[in-house]
Structures are given as C-alpha cells and as structure tokens.
CHARMM internal coordinates of N, CA and C (Angstrom, degrees):
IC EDIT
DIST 1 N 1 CA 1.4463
DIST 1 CA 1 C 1.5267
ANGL 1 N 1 CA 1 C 108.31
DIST 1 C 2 N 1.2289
ANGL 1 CA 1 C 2 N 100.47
DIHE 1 N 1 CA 1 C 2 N 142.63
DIST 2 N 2 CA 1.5116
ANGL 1 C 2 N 2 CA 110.48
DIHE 1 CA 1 C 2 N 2 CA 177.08
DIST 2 CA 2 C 1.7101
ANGL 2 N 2 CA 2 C 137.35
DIHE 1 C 2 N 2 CA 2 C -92.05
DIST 2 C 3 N 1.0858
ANGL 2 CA 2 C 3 N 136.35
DIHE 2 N 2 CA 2 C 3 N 113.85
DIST 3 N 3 CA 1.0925
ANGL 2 C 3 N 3 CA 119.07
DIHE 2 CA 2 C 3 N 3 CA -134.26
DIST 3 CA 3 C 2.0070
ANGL 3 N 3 CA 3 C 91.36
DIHE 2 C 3 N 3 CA 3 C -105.81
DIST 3 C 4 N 0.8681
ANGL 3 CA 3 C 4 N 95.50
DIHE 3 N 3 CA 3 C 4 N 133.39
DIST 4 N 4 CA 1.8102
ANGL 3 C 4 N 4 CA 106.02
DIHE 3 CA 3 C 4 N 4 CA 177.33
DIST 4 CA 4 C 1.7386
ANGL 4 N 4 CA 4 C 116.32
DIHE 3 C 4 N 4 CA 4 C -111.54
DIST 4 C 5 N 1.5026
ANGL 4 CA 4 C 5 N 110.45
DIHE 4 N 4 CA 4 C 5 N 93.82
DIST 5 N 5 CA 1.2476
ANGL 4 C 5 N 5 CA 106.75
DIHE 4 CA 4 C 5 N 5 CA -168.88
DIST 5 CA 5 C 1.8382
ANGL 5 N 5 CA 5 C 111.66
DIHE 4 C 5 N 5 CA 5 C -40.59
DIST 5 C 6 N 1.1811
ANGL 5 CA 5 C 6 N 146.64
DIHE 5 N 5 CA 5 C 6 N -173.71
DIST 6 N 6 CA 1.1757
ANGL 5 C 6 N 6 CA 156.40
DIHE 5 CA 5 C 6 N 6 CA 171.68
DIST 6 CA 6 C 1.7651
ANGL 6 N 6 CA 6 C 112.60
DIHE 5 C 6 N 6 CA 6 C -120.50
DIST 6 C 7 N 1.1952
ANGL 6 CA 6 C 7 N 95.37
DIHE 6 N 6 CA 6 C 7 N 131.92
DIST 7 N 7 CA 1.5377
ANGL 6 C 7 N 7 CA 107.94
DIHE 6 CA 6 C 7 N 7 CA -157.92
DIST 7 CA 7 C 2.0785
ANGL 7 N 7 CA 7 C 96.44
DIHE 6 C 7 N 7 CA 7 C -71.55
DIST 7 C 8 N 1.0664
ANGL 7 CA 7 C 8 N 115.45
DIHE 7 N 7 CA 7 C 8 N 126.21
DIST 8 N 8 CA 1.3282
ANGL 7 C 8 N 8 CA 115.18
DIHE 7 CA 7 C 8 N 8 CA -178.49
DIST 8 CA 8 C 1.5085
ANGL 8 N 8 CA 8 C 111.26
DIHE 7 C 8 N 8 CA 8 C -139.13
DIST 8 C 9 N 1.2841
ANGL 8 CA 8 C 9 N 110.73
DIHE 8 N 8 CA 8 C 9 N 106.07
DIST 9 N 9 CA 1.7444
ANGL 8 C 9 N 9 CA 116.88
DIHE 8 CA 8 C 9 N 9 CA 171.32
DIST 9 CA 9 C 1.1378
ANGL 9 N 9 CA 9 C 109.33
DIHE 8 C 9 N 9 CA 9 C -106.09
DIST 9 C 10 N 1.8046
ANGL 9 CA 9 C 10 N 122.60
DIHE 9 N 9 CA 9 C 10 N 93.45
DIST 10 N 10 CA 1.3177
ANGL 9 C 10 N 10 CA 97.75
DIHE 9 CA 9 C 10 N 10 CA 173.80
DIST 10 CA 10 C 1.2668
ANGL 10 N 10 CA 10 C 117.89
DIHE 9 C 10 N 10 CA 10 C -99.94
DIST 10 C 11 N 1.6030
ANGL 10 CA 10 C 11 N 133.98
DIHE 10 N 10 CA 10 C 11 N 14.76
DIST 11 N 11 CA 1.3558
ANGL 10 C 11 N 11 CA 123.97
DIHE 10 CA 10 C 11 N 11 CA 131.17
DIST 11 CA 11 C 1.2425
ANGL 11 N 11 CA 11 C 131.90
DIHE 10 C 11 N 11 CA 11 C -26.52
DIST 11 C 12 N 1.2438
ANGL 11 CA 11 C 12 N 110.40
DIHE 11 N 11 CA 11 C 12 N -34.16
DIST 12 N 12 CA 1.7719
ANGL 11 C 12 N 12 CA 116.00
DIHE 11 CA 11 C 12 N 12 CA -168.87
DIST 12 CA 12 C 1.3564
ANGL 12 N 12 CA 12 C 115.05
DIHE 11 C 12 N 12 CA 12 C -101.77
DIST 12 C 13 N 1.4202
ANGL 12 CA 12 C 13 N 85.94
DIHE 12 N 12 CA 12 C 13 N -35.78
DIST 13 N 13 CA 1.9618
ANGL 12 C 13 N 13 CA 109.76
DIHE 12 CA 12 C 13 N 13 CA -174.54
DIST 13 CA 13 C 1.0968
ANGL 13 N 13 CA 13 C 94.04
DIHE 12 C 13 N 13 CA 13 C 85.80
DIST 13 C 14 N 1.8298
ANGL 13 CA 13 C 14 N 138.59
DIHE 13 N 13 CA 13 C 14 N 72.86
DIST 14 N 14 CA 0.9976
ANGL 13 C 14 N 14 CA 115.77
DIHE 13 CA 13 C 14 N 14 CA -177.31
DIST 14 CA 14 C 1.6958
ANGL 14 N 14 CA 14 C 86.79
DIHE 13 C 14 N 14 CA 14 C -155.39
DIST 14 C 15 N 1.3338
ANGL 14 CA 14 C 15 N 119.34
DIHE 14 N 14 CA 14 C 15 N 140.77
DIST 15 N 15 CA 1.7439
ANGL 14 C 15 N 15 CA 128.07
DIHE 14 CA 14 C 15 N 15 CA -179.72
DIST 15 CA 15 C 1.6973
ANGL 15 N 15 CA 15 C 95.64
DIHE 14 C 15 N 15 CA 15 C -135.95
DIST 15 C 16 N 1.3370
ANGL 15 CA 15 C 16 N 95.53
DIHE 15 N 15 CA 15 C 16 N 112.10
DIST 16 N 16 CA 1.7094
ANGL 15 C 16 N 16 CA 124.44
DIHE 15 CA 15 C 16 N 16 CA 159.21
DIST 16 CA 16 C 2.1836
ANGL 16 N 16 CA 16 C 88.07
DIHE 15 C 16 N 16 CA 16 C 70.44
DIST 16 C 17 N 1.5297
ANGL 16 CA 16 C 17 N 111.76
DIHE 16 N 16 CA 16 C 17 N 27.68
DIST 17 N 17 CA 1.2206
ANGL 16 C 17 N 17 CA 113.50
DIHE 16 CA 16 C 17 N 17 CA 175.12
DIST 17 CA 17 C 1.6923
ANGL 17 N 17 CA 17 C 103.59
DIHE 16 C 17 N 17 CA 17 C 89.88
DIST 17 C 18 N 0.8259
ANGL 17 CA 17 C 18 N 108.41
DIHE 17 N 17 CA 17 C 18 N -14.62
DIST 18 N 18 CA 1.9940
ANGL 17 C 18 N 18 CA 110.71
DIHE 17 CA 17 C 18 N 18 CA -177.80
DIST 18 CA 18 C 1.8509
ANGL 18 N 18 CA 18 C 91.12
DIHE 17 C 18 N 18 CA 18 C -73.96
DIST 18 C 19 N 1.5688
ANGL 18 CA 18 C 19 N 117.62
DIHE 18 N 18 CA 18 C 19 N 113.37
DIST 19 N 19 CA 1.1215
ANGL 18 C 19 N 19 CA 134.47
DIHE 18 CA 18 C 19 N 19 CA -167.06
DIST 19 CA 19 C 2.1301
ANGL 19 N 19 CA 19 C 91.48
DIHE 18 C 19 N 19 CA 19 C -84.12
DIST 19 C 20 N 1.3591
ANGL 19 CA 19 C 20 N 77.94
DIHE 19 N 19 CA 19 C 20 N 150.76
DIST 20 N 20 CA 1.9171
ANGL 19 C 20 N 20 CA 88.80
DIHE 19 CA 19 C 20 N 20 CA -175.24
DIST 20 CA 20 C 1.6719
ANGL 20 N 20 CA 20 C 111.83
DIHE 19 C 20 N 20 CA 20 C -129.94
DIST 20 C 21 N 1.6614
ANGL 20 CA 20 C 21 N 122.72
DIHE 20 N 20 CA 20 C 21 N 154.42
DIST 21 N 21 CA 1.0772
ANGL 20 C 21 N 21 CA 111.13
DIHE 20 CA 20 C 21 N 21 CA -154.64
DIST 21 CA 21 C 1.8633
ANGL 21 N 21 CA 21 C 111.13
DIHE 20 C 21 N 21 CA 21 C -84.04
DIST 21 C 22 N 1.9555
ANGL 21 CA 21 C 22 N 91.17
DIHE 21 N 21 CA 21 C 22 N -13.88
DIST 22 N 22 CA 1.3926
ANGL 21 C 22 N 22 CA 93.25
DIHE 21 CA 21 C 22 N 22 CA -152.88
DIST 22 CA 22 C 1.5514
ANGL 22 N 22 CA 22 C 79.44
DIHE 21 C 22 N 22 CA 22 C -160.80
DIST 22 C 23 N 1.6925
ANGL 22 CA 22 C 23 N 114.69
DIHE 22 N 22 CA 22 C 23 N 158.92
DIST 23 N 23 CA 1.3306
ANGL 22 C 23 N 23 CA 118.50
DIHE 22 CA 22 C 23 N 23 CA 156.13
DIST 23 CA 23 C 1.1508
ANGL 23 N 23 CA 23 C 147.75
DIHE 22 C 23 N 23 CA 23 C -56.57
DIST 23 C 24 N 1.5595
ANGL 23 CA 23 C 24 N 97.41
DIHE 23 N 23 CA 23 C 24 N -43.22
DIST 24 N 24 CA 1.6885
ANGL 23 C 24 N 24 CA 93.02
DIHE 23 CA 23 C 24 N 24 CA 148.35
DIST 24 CA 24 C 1.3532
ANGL 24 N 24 CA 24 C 147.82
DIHE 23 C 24 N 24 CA 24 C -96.21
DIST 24 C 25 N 1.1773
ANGL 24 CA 24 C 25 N 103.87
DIHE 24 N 24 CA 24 C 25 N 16.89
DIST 25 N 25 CA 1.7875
ANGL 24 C 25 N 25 CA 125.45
DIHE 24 CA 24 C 25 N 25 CA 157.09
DIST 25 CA 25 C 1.9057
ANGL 25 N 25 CA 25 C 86.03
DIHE 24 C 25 N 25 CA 25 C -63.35
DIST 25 C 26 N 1.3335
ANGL 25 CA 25 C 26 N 99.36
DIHE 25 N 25 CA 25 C 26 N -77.49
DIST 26 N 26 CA 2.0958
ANGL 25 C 26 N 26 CA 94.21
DIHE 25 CA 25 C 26 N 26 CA -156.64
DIST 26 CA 26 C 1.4558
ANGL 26 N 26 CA 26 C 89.45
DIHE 25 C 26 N 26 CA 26 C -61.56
DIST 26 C 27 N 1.2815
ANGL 26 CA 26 C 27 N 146.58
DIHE 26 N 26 CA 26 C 27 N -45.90
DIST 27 N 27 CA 1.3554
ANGL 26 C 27 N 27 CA 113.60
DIHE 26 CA 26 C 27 N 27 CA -177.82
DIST 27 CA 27 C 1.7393
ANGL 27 N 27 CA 27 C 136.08
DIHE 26 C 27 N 27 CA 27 C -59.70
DIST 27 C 28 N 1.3004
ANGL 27 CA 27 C 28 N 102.03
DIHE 27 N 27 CA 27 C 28 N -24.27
DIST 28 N 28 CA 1.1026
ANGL 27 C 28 N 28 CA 111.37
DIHE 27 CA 27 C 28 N 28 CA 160.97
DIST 28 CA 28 C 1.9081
ANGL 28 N 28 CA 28 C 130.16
DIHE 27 C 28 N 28 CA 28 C -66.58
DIST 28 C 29 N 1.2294
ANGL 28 CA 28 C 29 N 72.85
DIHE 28 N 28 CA 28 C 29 N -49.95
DIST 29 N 29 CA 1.8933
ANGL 28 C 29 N 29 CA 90.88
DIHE 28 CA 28 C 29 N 29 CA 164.81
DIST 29 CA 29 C 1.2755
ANGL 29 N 29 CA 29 C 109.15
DIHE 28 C 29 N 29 CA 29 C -65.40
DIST 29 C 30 N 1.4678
ANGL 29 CA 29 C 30 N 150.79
DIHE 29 N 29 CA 29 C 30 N -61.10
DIST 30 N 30 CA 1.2948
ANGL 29 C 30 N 30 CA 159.15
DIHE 29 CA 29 C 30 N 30 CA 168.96
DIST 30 CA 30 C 1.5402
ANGL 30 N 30 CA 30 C 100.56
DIHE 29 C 30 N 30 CA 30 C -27.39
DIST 30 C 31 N 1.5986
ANGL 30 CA 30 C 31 N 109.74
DIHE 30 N 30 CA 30 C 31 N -59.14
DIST 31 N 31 CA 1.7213
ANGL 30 C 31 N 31 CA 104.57
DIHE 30 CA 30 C 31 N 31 CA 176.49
DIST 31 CA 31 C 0.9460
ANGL 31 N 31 CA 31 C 133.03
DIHE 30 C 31 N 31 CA 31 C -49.40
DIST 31 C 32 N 1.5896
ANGL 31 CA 31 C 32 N 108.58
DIHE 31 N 31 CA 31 C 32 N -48.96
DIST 32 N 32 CA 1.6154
ANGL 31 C 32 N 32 CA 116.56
DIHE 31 CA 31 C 32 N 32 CA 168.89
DIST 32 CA 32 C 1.2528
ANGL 32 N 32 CA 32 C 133.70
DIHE 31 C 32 N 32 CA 32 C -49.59
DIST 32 C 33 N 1.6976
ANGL 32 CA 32 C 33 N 104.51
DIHE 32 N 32 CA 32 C 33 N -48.23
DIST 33 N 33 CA 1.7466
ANGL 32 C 33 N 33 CA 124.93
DIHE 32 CA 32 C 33 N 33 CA 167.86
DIST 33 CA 33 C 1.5439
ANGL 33 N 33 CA 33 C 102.91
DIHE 32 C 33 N 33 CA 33 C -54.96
DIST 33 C 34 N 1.2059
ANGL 33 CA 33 C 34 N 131.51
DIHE 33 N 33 CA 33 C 34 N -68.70
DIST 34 N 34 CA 1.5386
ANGL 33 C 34 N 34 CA 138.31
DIHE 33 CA 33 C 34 N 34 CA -157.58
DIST 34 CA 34 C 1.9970
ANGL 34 N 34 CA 34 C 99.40
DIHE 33 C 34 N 34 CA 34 C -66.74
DIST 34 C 35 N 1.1884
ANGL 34 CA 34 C 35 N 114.66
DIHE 34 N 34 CA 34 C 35 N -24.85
DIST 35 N 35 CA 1.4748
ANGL 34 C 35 N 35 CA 112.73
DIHE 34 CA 34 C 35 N 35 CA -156.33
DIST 35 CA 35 C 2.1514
ANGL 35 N 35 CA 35 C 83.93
DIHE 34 C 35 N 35 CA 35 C -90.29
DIST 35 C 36 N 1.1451
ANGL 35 CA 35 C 36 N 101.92
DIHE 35 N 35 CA 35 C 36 N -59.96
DIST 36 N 36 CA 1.5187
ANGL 35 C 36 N 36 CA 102.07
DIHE 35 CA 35 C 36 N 36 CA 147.34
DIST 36 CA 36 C 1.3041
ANGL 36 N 36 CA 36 C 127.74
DIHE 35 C 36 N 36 CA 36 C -7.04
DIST 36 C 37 N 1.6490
ANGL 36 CA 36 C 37 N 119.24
DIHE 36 N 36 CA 36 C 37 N -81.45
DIST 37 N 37 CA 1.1519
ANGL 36 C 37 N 37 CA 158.27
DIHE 36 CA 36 C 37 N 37 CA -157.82
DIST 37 CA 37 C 1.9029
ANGL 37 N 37 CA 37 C 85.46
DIHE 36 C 37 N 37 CA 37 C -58.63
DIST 37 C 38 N 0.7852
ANGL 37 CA 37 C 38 N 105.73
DIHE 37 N 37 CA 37 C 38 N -43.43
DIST 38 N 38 CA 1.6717
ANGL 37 C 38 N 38 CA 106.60
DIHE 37 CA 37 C 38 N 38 CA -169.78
DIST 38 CA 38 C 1.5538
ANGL 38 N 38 CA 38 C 119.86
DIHE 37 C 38 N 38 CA 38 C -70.28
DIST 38 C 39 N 1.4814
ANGL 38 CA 38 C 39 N 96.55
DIHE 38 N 38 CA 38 C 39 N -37.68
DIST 39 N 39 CA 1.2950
ANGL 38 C 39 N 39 CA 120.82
DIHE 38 CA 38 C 39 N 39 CA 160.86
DIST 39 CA 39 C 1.7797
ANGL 39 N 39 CA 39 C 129.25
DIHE 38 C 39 N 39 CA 39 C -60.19
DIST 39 C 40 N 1.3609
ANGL 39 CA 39 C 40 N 90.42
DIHE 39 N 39 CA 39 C 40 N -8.63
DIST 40 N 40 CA 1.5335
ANGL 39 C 40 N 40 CA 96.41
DIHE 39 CA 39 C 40 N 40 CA -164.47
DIST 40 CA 40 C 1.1775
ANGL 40 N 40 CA 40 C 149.54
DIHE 39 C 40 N 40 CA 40 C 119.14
DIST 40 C 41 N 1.6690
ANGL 40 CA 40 C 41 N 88.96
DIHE 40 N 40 CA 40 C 41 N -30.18
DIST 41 N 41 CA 2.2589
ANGL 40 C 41 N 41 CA 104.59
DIHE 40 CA 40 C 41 N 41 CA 175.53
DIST 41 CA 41 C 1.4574
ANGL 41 N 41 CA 41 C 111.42
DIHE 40 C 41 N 41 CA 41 C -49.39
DIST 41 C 42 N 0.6693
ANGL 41 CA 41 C 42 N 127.18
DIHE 41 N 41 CA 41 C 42 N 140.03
DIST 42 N 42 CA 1.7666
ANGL 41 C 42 N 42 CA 130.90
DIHE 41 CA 41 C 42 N 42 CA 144.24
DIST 42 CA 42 C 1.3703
ANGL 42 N 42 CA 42 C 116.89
DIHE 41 C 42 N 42 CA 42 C -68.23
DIST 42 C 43 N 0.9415
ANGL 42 CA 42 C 43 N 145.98
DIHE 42 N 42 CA 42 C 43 N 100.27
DIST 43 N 43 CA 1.6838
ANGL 42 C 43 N 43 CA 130.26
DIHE 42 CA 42 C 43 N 43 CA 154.95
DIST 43 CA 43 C 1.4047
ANGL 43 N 43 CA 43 C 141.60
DIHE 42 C 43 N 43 CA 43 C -37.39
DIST 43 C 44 N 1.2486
ANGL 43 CA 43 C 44 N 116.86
DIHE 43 N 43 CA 43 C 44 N 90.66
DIST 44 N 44 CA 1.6314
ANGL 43 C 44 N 44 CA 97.12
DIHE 43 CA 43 C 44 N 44 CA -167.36
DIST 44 CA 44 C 2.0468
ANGL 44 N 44 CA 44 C 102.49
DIHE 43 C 44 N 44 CA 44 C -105.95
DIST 44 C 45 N 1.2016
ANGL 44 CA 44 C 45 N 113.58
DIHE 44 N 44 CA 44 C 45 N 163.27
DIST 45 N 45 CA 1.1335
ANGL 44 C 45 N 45 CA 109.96
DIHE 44 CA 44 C 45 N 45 CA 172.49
DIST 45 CA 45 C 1.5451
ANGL 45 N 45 CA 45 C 121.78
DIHE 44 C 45 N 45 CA 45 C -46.72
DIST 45 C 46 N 1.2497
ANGL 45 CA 45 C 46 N 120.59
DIHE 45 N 45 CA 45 C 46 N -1.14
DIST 46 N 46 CA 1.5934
ANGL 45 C 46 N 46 CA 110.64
DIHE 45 CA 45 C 46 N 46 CA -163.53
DIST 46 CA 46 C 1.5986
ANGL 46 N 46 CA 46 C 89.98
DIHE 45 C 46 N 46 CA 46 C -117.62
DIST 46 C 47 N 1.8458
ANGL 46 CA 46 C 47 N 109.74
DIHE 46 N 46 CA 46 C 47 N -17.76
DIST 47 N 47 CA 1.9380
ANGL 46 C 47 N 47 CA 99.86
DIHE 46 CA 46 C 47 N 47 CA -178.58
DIST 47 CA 47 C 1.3951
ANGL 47 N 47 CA 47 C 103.73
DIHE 46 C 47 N 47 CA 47 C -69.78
DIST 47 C 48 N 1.6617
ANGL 47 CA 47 C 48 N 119.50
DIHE 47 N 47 CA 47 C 48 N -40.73
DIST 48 N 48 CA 1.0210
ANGL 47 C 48 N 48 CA 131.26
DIHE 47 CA 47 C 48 N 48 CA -175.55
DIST 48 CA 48 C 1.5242
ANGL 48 N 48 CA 48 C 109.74
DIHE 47 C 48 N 48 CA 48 C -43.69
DIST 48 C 49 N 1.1396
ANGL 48 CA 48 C 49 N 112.67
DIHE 48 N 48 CA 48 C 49 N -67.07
DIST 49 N 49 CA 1.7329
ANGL 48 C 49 N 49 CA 120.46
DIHE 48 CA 48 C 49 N 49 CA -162.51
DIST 49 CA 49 C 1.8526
ANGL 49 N 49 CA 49 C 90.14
DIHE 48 C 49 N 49 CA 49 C -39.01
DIST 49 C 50 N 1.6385
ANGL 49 CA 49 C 50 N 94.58
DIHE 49 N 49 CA 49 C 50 N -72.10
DIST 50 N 50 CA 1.1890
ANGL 49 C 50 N 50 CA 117.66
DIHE 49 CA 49 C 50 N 50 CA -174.61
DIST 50 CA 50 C 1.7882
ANGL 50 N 50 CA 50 C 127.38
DIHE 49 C 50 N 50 CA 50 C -21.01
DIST 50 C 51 N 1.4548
ANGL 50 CA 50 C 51 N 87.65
DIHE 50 N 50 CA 50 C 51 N -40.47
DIST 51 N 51 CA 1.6382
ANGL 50 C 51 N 51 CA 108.66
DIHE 50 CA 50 C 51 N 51 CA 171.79
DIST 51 CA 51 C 1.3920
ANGL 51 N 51 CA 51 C 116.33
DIHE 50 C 51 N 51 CA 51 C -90.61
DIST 51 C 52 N 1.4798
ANGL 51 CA 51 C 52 N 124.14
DIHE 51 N 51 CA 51 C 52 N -2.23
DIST 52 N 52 CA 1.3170
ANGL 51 C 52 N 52 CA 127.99
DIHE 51 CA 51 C 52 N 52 CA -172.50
DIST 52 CA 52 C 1.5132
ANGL 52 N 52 CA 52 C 98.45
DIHE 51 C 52 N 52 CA 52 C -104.61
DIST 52 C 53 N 1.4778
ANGL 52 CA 52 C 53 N 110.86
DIHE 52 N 52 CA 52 C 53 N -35.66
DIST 53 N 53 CA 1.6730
ANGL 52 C 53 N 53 CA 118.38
DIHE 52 CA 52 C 53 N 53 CA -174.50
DIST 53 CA 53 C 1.5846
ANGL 53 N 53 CA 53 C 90.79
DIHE 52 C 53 N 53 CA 53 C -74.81
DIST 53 C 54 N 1.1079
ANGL 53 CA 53 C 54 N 138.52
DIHE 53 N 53 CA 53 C 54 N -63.57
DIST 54 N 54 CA 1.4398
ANGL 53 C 54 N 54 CA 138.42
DIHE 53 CA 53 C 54 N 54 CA -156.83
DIST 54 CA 54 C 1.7405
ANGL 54 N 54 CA 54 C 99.77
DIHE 53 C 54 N 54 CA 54 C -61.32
DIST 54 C 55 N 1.0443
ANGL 54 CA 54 C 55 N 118.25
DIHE 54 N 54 CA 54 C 55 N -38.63
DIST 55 N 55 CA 1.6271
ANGL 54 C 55 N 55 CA 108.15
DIHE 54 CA 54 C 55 N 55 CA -170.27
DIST 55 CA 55 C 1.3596
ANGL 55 N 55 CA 55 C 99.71
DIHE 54 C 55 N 55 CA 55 C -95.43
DIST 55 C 56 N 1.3133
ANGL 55 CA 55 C 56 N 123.00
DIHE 55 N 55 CA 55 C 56 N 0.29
DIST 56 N 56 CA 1.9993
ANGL 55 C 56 N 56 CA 118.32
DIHE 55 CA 55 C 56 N 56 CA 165.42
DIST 56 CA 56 C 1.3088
ANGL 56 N 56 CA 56 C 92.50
DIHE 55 C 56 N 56 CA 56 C -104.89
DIST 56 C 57 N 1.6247
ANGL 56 CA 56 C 57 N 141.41
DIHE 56 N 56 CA 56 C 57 N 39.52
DIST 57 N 57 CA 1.3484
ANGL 56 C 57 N 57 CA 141.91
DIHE 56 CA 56 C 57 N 57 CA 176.74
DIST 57 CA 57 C 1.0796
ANGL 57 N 57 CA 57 C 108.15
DIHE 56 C 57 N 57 CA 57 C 33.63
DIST 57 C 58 N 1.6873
ANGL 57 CA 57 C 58 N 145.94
DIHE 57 N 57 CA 57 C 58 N 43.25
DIST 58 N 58 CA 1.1544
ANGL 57 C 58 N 58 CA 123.86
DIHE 57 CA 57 C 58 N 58 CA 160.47
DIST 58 CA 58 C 1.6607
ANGL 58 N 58 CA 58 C 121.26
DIHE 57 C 58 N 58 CA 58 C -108.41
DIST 58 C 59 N 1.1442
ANGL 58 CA 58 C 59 N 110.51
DIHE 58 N 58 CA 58 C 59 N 19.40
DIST 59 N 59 CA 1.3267
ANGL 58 C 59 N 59 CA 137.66
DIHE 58 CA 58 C 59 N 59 CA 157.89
DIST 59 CA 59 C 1.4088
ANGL 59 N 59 CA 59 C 122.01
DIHE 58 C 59 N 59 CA 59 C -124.41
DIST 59 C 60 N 1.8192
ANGL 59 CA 59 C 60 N 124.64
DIHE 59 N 59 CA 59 C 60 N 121.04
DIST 60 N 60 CA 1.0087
ANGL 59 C 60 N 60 CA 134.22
DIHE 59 CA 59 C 60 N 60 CA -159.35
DIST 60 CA 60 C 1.4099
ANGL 60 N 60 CA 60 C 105.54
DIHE 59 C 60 N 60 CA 60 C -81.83
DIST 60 C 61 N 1.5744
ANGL 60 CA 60 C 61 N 116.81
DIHE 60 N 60 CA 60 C 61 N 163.57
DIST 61 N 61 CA 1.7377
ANGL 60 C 61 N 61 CA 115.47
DIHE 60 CA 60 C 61 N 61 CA 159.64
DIST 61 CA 61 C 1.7539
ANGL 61 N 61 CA 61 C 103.93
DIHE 60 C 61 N 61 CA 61 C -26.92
DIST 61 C 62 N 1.7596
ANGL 61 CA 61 C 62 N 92.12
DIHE 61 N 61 CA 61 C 62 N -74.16
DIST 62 N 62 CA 1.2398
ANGL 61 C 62 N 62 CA 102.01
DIHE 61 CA 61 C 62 N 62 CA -161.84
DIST 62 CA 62 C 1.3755
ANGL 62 N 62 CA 62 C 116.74
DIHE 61 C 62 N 62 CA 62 C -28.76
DIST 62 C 63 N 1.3656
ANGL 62 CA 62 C 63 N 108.08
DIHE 62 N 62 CA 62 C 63 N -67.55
DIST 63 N 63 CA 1.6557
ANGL 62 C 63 N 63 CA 130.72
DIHE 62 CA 62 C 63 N 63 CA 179.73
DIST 63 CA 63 C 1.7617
ANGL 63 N 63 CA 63 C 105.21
DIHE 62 C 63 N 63 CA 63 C -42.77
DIST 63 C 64 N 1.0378
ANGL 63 CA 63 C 64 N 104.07
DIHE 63 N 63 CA 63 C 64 N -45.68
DIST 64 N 64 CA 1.9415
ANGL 63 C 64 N 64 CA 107.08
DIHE 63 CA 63 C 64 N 64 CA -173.08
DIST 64 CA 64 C 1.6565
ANGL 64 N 64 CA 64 C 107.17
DIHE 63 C 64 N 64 CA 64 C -71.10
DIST 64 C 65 N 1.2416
ANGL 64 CA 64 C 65 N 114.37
DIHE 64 N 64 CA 64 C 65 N -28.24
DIST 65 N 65 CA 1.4603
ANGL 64 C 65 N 65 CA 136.86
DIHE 64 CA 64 C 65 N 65 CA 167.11
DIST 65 CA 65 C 1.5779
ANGL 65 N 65 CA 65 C 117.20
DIHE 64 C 65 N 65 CA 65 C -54.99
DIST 65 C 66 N 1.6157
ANGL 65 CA 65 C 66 N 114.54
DIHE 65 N 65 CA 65 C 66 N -51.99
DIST 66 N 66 CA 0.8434
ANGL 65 C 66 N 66 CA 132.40
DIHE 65 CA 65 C 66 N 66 CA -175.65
DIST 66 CA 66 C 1.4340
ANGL 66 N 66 CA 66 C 122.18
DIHE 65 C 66 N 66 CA 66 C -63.86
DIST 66 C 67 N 1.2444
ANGL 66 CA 66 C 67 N 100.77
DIHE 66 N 66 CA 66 C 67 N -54.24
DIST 67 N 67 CA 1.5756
ANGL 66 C 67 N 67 CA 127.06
DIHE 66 CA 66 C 67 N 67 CA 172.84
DIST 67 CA 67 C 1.4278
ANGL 67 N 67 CA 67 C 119.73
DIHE 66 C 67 N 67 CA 67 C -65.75
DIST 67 C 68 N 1.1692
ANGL 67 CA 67 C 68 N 113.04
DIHE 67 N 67 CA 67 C 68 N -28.18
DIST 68 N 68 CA 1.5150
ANGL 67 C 68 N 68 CA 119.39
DIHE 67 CA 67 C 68 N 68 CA 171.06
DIST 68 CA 68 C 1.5541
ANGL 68 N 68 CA 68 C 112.38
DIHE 67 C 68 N 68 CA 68 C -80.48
DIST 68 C 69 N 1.1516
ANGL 68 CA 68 C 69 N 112.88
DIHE 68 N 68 CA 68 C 69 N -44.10
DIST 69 N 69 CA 2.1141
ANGL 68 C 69 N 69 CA 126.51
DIHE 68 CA 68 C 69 N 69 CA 170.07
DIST 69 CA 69 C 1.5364
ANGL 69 N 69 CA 69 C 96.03
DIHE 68 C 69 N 69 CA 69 C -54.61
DIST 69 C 70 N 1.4155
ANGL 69 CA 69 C 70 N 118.86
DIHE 69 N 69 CA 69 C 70 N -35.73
DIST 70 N 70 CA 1.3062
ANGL 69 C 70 N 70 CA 104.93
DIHE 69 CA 69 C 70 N 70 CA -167.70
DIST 70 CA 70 C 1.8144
ANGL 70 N 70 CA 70 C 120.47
DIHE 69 C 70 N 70 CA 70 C -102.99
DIST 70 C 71 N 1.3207
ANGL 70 CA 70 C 71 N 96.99
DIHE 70 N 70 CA 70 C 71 N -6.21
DIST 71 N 71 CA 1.5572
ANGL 70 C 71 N 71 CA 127.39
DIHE 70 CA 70 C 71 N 71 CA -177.17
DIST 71 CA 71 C 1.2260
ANGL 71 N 71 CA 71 C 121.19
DIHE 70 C 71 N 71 CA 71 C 56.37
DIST 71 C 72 N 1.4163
ANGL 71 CA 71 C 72 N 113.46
DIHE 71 N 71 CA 71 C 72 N 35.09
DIST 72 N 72 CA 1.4532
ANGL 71 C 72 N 72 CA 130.84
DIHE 71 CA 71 C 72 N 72 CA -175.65
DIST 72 CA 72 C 1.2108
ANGL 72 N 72 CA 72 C 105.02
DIHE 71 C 72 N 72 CA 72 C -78.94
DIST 72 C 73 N 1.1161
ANGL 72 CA 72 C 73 N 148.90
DIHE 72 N 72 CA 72 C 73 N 19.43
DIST 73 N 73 CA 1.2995
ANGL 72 C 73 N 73 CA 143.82
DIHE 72 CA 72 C 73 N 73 CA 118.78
DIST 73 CA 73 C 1.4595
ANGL 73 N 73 CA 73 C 124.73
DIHE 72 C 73 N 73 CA 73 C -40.13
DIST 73 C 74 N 1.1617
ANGL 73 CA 73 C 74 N 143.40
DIHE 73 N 73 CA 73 C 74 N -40.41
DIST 74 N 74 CA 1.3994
ANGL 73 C 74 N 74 CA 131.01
DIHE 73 CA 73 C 74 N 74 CA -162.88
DIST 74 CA 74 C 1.6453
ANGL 74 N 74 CA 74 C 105.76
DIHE 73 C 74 N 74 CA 74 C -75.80
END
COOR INIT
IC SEED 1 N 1 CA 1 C
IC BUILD
C-alpha cells in the first residue's frame, strides 16, 4: 500500500484546502483522517469538510451515519 502524505497548511488552517476555524479543530481532524489513513480511507476534499462539520457538531450521529451507508463522502 501506498502511503499519500495529507495535505496540511496550518498557516491557513487549511487540510487538502478544506479551511478550519482554529488549530485545534484541523489538528484534531488531521488525527482522525491520518489514524484512518492507515486503515485505508482515502481523503477526498468532501471527507474532509464532512469530518470538520461533524467534530464542530454541525452534523448529527444520525446524519454522519447516513452519509457513510450512502458513501457520500468520496
């Protein structure tokens, strides 16, 4: 397996361009994606958002549930 570093600006606050509110919002998010990443995910710009909305609670279980059954992430 090939390993694809993950794009991280934290000058900008920004991972694979998905803009962040605070540093440790994307560092926290960065962990999750990369700990992931080992597992297999790919990162695409739309998991990112997805993982940035869910850990600023503006996406519910339900909703994160949903989206994953439906793989609307990629």
């Amino acid at each position: 397996m090939k390993y694809t570093p993950l794009e991280i600006d934290r000058n900008n606050l920004t991972i694979m361009g998905v803009t962040f509110p605070n540093l440790k919002t994307l560092e926290s998010v960065a962990f999750g994606i990369g700990t992931n990443m080992y597992e297999g995910y790919k990162p695409t710009k739309k998991g990112i958002e997805i993982a940035r909305d869910y850990f600023l609670n503006k996406i519910s279980d339900e909703q994160l549930l949903q989206i994953a059954k439906e793989k609307s992430y990629e």
